[in-house]
C-alpha positions as CSV (number, residue, x, y, z in Angstrom):
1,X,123.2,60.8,88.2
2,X,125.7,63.5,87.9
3,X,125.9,63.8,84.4
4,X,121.7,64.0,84.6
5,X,122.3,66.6,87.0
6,X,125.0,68.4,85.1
7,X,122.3,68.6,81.9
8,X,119.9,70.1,84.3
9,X,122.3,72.5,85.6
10,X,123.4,74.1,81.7
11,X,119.2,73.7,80.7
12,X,118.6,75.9,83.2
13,X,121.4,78.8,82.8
14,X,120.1,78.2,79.1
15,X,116.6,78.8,79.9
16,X,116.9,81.7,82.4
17,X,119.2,83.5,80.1
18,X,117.2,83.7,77.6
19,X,113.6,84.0,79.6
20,X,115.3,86.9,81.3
21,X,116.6,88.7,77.8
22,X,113.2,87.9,76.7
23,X,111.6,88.8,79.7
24,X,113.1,92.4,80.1
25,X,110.7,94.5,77.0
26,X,107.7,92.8,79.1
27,X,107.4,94.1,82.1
28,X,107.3,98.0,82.6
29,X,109.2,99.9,85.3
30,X,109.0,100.8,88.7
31,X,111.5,101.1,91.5
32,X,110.2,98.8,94.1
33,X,107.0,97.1,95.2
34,X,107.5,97.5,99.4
35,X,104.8,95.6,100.4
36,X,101.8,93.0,99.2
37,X,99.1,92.2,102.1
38,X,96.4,89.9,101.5
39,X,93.1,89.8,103.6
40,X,91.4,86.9,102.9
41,X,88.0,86.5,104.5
42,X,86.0,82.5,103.9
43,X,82.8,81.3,104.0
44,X,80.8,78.2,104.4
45,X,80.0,77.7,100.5
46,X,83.9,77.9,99.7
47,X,84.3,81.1,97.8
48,X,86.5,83.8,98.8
49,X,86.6,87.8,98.8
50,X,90.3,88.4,98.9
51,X,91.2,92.4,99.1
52,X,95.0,93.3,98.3
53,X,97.3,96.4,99.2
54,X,100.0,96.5,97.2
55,X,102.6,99.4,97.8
56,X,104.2,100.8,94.6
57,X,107.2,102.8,94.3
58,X,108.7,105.2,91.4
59,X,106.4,103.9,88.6
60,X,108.2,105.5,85.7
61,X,107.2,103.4,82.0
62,X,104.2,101.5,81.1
63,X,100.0,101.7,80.8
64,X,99.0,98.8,83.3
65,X,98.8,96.9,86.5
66,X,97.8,93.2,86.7
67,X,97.6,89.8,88.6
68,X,97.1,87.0,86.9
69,X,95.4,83.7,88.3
70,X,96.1,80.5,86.4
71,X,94.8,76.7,86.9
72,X,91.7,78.0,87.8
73,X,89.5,74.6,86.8
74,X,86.5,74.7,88.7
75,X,86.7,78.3,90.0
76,X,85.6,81.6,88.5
77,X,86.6,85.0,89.4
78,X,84.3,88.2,89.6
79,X,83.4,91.3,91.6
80,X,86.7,92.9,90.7
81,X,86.9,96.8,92.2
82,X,90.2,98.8,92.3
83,X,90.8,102.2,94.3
84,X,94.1,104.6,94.8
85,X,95.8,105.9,97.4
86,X,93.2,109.2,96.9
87,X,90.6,106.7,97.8
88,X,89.2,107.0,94.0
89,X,87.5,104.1,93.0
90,X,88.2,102.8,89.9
91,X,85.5,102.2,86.8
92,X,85.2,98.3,86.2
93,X,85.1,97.5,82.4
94,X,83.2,94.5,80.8
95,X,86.1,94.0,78.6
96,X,89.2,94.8,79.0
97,X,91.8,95.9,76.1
98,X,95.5,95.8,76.6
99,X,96.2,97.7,73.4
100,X,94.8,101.1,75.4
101,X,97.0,103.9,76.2
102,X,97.7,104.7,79.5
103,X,95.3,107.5,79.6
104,X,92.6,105.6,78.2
105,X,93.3,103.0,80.9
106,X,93.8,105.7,83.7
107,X,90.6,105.2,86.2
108,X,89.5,101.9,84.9
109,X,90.0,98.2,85.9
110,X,88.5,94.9,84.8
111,X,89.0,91.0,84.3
112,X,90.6,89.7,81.3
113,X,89.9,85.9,80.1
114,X,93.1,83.8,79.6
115,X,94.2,80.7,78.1
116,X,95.6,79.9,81.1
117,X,92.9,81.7,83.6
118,X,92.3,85.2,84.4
119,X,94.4,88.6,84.7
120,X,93.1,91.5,86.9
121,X,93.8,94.2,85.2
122,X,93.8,98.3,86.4
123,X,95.2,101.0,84.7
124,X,99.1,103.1,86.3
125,X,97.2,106.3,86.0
126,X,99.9,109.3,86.8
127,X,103.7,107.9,87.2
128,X,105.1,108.2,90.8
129,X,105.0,106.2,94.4
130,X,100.7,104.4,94.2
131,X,98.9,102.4,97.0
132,X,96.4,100.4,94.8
133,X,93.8,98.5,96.5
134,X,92.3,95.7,94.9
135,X,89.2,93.3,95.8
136,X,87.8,91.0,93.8
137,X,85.8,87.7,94.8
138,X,86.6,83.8,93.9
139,X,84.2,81.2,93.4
140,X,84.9,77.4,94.3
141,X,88.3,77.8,96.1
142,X,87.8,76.3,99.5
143,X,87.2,72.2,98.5
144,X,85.7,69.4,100.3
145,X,88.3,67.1,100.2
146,X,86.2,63.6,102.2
147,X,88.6,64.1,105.1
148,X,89.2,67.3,105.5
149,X,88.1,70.8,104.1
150,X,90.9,73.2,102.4
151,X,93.3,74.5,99.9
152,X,96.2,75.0,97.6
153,X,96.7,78.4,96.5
154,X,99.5,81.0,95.0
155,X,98.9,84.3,96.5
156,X,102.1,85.7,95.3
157,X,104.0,84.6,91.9
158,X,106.6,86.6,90.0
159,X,106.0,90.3,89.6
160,X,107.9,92.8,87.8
161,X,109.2,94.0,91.0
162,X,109.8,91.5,93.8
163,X,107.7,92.4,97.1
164,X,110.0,93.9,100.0
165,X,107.8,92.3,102.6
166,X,104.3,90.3,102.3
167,X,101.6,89.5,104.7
168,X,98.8,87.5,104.4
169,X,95.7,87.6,106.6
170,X,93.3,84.1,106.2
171,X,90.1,84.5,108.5
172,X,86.1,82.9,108.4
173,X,83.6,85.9,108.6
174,X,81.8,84.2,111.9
175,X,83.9,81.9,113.0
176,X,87.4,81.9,115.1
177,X,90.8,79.4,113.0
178,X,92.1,77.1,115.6
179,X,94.1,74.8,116.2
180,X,91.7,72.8,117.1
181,X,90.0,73.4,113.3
182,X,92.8,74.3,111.1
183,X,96.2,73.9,110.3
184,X,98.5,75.9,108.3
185,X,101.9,75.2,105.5
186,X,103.3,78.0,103.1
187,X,106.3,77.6,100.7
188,X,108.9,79.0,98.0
189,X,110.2,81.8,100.4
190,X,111.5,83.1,103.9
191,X,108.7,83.6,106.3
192,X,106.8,82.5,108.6
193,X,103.3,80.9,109.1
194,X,100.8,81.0,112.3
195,X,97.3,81.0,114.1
196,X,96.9,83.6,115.5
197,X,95.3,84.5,119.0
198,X,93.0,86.6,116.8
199,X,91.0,83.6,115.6
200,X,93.2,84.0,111.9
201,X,95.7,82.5,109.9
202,X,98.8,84.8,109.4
203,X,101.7,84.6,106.3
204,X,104.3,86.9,107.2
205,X,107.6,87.2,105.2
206,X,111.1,87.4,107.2
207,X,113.1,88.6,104.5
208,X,112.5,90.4,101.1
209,X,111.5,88.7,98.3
210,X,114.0,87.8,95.5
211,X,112.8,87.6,92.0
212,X,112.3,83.7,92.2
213,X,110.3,83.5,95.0
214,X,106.8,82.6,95.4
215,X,103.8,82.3,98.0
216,X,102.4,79.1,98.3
217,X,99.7,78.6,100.8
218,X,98.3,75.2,101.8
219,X,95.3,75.3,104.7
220,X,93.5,72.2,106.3
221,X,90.0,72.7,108.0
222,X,87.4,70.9,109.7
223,X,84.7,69.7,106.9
224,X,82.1,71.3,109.3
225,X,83.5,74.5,108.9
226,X,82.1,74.5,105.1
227,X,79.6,72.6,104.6
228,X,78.4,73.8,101.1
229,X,82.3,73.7,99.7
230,X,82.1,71.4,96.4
231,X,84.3,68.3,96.1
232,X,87.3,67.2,95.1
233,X,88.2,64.0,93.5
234,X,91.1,63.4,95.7
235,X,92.0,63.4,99.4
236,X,93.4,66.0,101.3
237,X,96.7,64.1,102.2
238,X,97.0,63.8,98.6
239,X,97.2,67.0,98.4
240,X,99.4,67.9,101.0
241,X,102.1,65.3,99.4
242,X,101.2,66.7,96.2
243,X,102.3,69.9,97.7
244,X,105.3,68.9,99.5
245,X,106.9,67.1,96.0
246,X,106.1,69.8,94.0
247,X,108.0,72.4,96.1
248,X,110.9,70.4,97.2
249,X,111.5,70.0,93.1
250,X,110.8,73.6,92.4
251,X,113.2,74.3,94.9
252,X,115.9,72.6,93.0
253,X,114.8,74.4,90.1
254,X,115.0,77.9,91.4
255,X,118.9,77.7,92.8
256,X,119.7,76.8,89.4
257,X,117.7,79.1,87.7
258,X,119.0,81.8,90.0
259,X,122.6,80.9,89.7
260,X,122.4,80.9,85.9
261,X,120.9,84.5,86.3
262,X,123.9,85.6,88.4
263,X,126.5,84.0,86.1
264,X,125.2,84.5,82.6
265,X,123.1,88.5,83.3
266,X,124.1,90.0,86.6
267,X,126.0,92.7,84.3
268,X,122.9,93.4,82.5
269,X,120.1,92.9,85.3
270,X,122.7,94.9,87.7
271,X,120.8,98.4,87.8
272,X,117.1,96.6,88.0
273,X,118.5,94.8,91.3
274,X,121.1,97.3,92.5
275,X,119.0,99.9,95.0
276,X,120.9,103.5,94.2
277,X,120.7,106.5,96.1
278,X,122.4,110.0,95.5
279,X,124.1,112.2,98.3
280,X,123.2,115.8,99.6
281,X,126.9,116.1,98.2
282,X,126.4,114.6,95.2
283,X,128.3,110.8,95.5
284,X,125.7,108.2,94.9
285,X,125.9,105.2,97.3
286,X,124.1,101.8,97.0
287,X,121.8,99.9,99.8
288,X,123.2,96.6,100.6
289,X,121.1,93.7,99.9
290,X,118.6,92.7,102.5
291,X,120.6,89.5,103.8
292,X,123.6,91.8,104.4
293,X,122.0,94.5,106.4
294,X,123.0,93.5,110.7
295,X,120.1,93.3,112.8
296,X,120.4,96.3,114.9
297,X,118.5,96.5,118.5
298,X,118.6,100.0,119.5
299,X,115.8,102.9,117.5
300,X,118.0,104.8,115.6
301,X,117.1,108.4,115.0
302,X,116.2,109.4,118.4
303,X,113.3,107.9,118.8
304,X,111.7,110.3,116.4
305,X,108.3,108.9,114.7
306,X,108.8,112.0,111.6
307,X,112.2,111.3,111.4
308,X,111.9,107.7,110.8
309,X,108.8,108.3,108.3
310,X,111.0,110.7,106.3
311,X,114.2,108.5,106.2
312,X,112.3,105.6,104.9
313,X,110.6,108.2,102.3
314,X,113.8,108.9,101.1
315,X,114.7,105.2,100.8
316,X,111.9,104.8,98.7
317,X,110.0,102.8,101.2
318,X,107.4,103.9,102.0
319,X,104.6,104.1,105.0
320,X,100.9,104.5,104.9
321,X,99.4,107.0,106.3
322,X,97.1,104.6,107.9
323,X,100.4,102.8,109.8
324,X,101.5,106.6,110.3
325,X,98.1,107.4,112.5
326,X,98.2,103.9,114.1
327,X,101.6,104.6,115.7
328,X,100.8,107.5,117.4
329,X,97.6,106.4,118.8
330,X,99.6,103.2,120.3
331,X,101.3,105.7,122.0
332,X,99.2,107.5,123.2
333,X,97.3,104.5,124.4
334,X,100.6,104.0,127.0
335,X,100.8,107.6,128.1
336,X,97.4,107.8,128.9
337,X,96.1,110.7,126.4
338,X,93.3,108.3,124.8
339,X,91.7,104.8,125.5
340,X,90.8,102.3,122.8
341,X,87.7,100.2,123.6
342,X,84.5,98.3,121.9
343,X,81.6,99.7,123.0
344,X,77.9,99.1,122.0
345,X,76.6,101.2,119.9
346,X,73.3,102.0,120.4
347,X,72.4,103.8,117.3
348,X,72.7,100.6,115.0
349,X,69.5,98.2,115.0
350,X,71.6,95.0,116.5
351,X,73.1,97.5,118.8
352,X,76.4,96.1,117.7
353,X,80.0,96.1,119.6
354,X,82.3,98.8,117.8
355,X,85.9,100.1,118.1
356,X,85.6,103.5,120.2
357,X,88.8,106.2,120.7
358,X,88.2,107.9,124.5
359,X,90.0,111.1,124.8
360,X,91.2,112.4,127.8
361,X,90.4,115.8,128.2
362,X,93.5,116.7,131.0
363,X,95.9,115.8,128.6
364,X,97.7,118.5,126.0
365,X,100.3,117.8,123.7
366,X,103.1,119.5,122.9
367,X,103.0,121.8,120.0
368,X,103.5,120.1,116.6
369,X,102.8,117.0,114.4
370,X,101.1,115.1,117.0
371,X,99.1,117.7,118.6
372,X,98.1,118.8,114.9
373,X,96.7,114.9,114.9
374,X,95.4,114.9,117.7
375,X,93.2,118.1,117.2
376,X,92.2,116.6,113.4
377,X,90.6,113.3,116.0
378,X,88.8,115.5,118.4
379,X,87.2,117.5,115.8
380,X,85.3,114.5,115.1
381,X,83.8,113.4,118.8
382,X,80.7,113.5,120.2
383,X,79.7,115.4,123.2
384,X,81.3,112.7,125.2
385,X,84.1,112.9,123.6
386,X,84.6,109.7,121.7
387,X,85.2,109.3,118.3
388,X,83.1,105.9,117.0
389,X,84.7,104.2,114.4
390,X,81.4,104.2,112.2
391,X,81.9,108.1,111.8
392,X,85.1,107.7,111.0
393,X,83.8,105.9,108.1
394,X,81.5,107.7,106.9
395,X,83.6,111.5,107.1
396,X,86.4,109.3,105.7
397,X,86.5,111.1,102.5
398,X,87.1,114.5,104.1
399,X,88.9,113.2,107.1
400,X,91.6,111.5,104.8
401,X,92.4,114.7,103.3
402,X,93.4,116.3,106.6
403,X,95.7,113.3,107.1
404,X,97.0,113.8,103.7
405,X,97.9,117.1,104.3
406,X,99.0,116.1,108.0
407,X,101.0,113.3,106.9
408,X,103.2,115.6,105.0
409,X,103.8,118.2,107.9
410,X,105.4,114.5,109.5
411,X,107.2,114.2,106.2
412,X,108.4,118.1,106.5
413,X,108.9,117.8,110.6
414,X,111.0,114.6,110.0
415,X,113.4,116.3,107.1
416,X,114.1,119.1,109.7
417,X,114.6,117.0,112.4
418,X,117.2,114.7,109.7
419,X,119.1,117.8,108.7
420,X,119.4,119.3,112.5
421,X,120.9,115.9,113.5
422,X,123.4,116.3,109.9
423,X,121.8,113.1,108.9
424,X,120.7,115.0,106.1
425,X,121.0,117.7,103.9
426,X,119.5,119.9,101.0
427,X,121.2,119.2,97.5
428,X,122.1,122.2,94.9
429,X,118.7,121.7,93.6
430,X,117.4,122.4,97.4
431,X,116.6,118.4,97.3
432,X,116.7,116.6,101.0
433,X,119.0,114.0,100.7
434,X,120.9,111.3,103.2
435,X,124.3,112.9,104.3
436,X,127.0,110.2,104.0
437,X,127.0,109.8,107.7
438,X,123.2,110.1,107.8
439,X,123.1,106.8,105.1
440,X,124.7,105.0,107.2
441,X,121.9,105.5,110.0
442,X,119.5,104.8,107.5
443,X,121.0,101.0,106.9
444,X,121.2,100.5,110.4
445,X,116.6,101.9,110.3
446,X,116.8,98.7,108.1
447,X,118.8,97.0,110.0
448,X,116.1,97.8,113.2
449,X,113.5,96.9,111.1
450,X,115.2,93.5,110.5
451,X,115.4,93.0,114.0
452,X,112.0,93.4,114.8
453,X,111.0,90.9,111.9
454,X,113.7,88.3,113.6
455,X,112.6,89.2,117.6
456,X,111.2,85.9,118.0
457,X,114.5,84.4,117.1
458,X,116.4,86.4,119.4
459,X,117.2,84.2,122.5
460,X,119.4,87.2,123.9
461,X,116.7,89.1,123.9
462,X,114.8,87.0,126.5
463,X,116.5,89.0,129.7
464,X,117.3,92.6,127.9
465,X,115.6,95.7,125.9
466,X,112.5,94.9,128.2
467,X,112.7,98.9,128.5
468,X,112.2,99.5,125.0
469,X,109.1,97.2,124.4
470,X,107.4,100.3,124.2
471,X,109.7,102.0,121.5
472,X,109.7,98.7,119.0
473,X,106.0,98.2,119.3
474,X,105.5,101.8,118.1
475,X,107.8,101.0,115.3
476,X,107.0,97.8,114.5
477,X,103.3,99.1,113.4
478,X,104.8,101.9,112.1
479,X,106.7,99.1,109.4
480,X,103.1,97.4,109.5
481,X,104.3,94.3,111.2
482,X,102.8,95.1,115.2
483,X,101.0,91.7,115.4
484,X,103.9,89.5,114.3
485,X,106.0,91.7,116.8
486,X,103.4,91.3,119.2
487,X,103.7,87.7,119.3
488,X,107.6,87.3,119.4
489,X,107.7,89.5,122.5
490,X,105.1,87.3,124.1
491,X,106.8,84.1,123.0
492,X,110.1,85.9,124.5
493,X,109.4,86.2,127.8
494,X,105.6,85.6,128.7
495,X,106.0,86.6,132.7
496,X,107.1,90.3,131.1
497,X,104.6,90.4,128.5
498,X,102.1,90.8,131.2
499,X,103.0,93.5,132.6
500,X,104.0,95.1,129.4
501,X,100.5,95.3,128.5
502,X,99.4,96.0,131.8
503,X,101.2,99.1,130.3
504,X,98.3,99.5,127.9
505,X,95.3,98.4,130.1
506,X,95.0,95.0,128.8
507,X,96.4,91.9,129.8
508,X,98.3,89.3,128.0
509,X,95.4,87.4,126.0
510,X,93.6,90.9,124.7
511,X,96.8,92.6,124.1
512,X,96.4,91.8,120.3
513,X,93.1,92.9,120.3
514,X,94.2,96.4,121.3
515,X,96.9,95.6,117.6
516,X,93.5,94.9,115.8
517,X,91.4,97.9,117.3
518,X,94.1,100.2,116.7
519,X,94.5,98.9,113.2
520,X,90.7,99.1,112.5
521,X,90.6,102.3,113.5
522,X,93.0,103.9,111.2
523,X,92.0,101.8,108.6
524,X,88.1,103.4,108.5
525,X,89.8,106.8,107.8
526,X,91.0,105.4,104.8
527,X,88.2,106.0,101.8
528,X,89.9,102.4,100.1
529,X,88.9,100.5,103.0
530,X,85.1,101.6,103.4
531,X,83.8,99.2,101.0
532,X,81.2,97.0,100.6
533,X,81.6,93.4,100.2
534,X,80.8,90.2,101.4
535,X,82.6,87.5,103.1
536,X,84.5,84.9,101.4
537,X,87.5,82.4,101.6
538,X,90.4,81.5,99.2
539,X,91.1,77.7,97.8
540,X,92.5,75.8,95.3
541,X,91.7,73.6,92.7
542,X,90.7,69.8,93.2
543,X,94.1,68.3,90.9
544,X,97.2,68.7,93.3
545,X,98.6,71.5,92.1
546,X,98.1,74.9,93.3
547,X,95.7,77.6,91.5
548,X,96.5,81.1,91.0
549,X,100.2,82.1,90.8
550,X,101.3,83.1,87.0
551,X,102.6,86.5,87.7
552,X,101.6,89.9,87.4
553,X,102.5,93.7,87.8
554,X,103.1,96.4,86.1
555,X,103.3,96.4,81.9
């Protein structure tokens, strides 16, 4: 058995030494992808419109995004649109041609046929930092399996730059995820899986992704819940054990593969996994891998919303300005200057329930980045002064340029407020850049960040930092992870919880809800996020492996 195991060992050092050499002219280059989120939406008949953010930074080589979906027996894929960060959509192509230049492919997207399945495919456009949003629809995912309803899907393989951080968001159109109608199991990396008090299934990642890792989802449902879903030729438990065996052996397989990557190319890999930053005075430092950053508890640069943004600009990590809006009106929401509500709008036919900002008209801001917002909001109000979340939508276009442009006032408030505290510094080239001093506060913003993530774990935390509940939630949804910190605090200590949304003007159960109005919200101002589409659910194939998966990015 040793000697078997010994073989394995060397095929494997073998193998990844020479995938990786052959690997390398493949894939193009970018510096880092921050985050992949997944909103996948199902409905009765089993298909699935699945919409993707993915966060892209320092794009520098290369003509192409794509995402390729393999093992797709039984399923076809369609619908595919693409937008920007501009809010541009894409063109969609009948037929897509690899061979193009990268300004041929600039503004386009489409679906190429594989072998092996399909690639969604959307050209770089300019080089730089990108927020590409991608929807596209799947047919025949969700299976009936004779006991059970569900799937086995890869919503994340290997990409040319492994994800910082991914969330996935699995919800029915019409009807609440339960426990009492579905069940939940994800593999092949650190995270976390729940249902939510939202009525959804959430994926959340603890830790960044390492180039090995996968997402692996495997959901269970009531049959009842689709009733149209086509069937498989096997049973769901054979599935799930399918499921289990495949990933405790692929397990294996990756720590070999991984420590015959260290051993036999770490000297030639070490500047495509080595995060390098240069000094205001010139010395170039290097950000310690994500395991070896310590949790840190207390919110490091003062407290300051722009100065946070602007550090983790300058660590190339970027935040939308969607999470950027969505921080501020949280706090607002506690100091009293606005109230977030549903209200029934009576200018739609059904007379439907819709997210609704209140202002307060007593309350002024102080001068600067937040009364510059909240001016850019009230423009927009009625009479009453509310802003409905339908006219966010349809102003979007227009209203998302004043964010632009507002969003970098935050940037240029945030690099004054760095350089005041000597946390940074302008270069010989009049470049802002970390101090060494102000580096070192920066590790310990990812080292915050980390904490929030791990909160639930935190048993300490059960009787302290109650105080600064308020601080880590603005944060938290700053780094686009408010529900899952939502939910640690509540798990923390439930009796506090209640009056910390008291705090808010909600009580325990509909504190979320206040996360998911909030989020809404912002999101309509977004031009990428006002799109058409129809519900839809994500599944796998009826053999007992997963479908999708076979890797993707930029090329």
């Amino acid at each position: 058995m040793k000697l078997k195991q010994k073989k394995l060992f060397t095929f494997f050092v073998l193998f990844t030494v020479l995938f990786s050499l052959g690997a390398v002219p493949v894939f193009a280059k970018e510096d880092a992808i921050p985050s992949i989120k997944l909103d996948v939406i199902l409905q009765s008949d089993g298909s699935a419109v699945i919409t993707e953010i993915w966060d892209v930074r320092g794009v520098s080589s290369g003509t192409e995004y794509y995402k390729a979906l393999n093992n797709m027996a039984g399923m076809s894929v369609h619908s595919l649109t693409v937008w920007d960060e501009s809010g541009t959509q894409y063109k969609t192509l009948g037929v897509w041609n690899t061979k193009l230049s990268r300004e041929e492919k600039s503004g386009t997207c489409g679906i190429m046929k594989t072998s092996d399945g399909y690639e969604l495919c959307w050209g770089i456009g300019s080089y730089g930092n990108h927020q590409y949003t991608l929807q596209y629809t799947i047919d025949g995912l969700v299976k009936d399996y004779g006991d059970y309803a569900g799937f086995y899907h890869q919503f994340i393989s290997e990409l040319s730059s492994a994800p910082e951080s991914a969330y996935i968001k699995i919800r029915m159109a019409d009807t609440g995820l339960t426990e009492n109608n579905a069940r939940i199991w994800a593999y092949g990396f650190t995270g976390e899986v729940e249902i939510g008090s939202d009525g959804s299934l959430h994926v959340f990642s603890s830790e960044a992704l390492d180039g090995g890792d996968y997402v692996n989802v495997l959901c269970r449902f009531d049959r009842s819940l689709f009733p149209l879903a086509s069937a498989a030729d096997m049973s769901f438990e054979k599935l799930q054990e399918s499921a289990e065996n495949i990933n405790s052996d692929t397990a294996l397989y990756i720590v070999l593969a991984v420590i015959g990557t260290v051993i036999a190319v770490s000297v030639l890999l070490i500047t495509f996994y080595s995060s390098q930053y240069k000094l205001a005075d010139g010395t170039v430092v290097r950000l310690p891998r994500q395991k070896q950053i310590d949790s840190n508890w207390s919110v490091p640069f003062g407290r300051s919303i722009p100065a946070v943004y602007s550090a983790m600009l300058l660590l190339r990590k970027g935040i939308s300005i969607e999470m950027l809006m969505s921080a501020y009106l949280i706090r607002w929401q506690k100091a009293g200057y606005i109230r977030i509500e549903k209200r029934e709008n009576e200018r739609t036919k059904k007379r439907t329930q819709e997210e609704v900002i209140v202002f307060s008209p007593d309350k002024i801001l102080d001068p600067g980045v937040e009364r510059e917002l909240y001016k850019i909001l009230t423009d927009n109000t009625n009479r009453n002064g509310i802003l409905w979340t339908s006219d966010i939508g349809k102003r979007a276009e227009a209203l998302y340029e004043k964010l632009t442009a507002w969003a970098a006032e935050v940037k240029s408030e945030g690099d004054q407020a760095l350089i005041l505290s000597g946390a940074a510094a302008t270069d010989i080239k009049d470049t802002v850049r970390f101090t060494v001093s102000g580096f070192e506060h920066a590790v310990k913003l990812l080292g915050f960040r980390k904490y929030l993530i791990e909160l639930r774990r935190q048993s300490e935390d059960r009787s302290v930092h109650g105080e600064l509940w308020g601080d880590y939630l603005v944060f938290a949804i700053l780094f686009g992870i408010g529900e899952h910190v939502l939910e640690s605090m509540k798990a923390l200590d439930p009796a506090y919880f209640d009056t910390f949304a008291g705090m808010y003007g909600y009580n325990a159960y509909t504190m979320v809800y206040l996360m998911n109005m909030t989020n809404h919200i912002s999101s309509a101002a977004s031009p990428t996020n006002n799109m058409d589409g129809i519900g839809g659910g994500a599944s796998s194939a009826g053999g007992g492996g997963f479908s999708g998966g076979g890797g993707g990015g930029s090329r």
